[in-house]
C-alpha positions in Angstrom: 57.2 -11.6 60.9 58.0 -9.4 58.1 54.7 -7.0 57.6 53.8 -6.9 53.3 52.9 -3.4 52.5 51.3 -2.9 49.3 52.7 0.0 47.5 49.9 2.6 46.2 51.6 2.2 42.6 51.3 -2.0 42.9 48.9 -3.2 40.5 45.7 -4.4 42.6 44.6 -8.4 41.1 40.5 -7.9 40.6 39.2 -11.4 40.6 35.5 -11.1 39.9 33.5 -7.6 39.9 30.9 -7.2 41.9 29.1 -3.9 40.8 25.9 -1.7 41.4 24.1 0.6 39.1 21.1 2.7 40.5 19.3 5.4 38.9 16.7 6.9 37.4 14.2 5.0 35.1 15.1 5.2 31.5 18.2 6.4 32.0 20.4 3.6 29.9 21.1 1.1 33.6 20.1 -1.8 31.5 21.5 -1.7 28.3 24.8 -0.1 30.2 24.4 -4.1 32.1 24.7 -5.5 28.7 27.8 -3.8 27.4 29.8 -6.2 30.6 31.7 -8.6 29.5 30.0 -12.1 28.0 26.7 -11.1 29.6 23.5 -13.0 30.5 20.8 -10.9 32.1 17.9 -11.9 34.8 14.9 -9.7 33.5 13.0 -9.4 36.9 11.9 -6.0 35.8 11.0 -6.3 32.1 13.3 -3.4 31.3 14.9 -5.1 28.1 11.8 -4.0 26.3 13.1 -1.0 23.5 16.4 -1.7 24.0 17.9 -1.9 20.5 21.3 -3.3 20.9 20.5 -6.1 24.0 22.2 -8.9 24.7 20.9 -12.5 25.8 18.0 -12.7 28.9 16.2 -15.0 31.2 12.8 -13.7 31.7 11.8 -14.4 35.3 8.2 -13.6 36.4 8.1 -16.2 39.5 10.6 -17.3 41.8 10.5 -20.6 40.7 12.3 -19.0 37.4 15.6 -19.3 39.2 15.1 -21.8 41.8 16.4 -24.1 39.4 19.9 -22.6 38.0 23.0 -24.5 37.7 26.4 -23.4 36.6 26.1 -25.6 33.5 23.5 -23.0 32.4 25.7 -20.1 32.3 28.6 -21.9 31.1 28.9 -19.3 28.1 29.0 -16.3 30.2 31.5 -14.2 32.0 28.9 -11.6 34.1 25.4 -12.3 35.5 23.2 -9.3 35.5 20.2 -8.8 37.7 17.6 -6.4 37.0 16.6 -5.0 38.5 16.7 -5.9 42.6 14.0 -4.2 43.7 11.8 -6.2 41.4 13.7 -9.7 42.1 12.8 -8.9 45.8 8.7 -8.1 44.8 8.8 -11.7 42.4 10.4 -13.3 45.9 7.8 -11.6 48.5 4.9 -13.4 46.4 6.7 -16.9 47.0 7.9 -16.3 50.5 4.2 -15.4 51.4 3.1 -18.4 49.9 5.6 -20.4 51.2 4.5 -23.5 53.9 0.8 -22.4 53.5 0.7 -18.6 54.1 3.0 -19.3 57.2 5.1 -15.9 56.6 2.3 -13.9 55.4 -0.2 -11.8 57.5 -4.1 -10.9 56.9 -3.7 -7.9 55.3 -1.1 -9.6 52.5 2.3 -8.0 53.9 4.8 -10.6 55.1 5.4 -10.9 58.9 8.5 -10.1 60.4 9.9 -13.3 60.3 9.0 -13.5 56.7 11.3 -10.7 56.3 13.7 -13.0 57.5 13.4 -15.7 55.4 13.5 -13.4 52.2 16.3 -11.7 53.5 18.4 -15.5 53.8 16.8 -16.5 50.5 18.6 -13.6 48.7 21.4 -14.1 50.3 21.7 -17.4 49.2 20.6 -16.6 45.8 24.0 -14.1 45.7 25.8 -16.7 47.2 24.7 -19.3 44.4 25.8 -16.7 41.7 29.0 -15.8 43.6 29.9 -19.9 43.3 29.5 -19.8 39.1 32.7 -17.6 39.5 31.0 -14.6 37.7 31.4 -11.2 37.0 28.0 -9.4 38.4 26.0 -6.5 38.1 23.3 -5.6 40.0 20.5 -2.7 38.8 18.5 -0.9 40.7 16.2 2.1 40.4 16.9 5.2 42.6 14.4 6.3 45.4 14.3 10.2 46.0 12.9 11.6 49.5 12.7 14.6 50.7 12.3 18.1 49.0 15.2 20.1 46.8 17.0 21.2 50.2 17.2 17.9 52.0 17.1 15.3 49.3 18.3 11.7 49.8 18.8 9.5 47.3 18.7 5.9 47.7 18.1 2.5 45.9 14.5 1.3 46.1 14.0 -2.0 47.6 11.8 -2.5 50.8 
């Protein structure tokens, strides 16, 4: 068997782009999301508000927003955006806790370990879902800074 080594200077074949954009707030992450390609953004975060030159939107305030999403819905689009993830995983939390009667949910309101879990799967499958529609996507995120000016880490802010 003949090994096929891919020259450096071969072109590279990009399918579907899968990106992430994280920074700070007002910095331009969402209308940069609607310069992509044919795009259709999921406003989890309400960040579309003052942007002058938007595109088109699907206002989501409870996971039920998206439960029901087909491809046929997004047949006139090339990218899906989300934004921003951090709040797409706050709309989920409410639903997983109230999932099967408060199952996944402890006293004090914060999900239990295994709800963790089944938020966790339920994103995944929410990506997966998108994945199948054969879509560009971009995913937004805000940044989380810790630590003082010597030893600061940045990082996106989900939980």
């Amino acid at each position: 068997m003949v090994l096929k080594i891919v020259k450096k200077t071969d072109p590279v074949k990009v399918e579907r782009l899968k990106v992430l954009i994280y920074g700070q707030c007002g910095v331009g992450k969402t209308t940069l999301g609607f310069t992509a390609n044919k795009s259709i953004l999921f406003n989890f975060d309400d960040g579309v508000k003052g942007i002058i030159n938007r595109g088109d939107y699907i206002e989501i305030k409870t996971w039920q927003d998206v439960m029901t999403i087909k491809q046929e819905d997004l047949v006139d689009y090339e990218t899906v955006v989300i934004d921003t993830i951090g709040s797409m995983q706050d709309i989920l939390k409410v639903y997983v806790k109230k999932m099967e009667g408060g199952k996944f949910s402890q006293a004090d309101g914060n999900l239990k370990i295994n709800g963790w879990g089944v938020l966790g799967n339920m994103m995944v499958d929410f990506f997966n879902l998108i994945n199948s529609f054969d879509k560009d996507l971009v995913v937004i995120a805000h940044e989380k800074v810790d630590g003082d000016t010597d030893n600061k880490m940045i990082d996106i802010l989900v939980d």
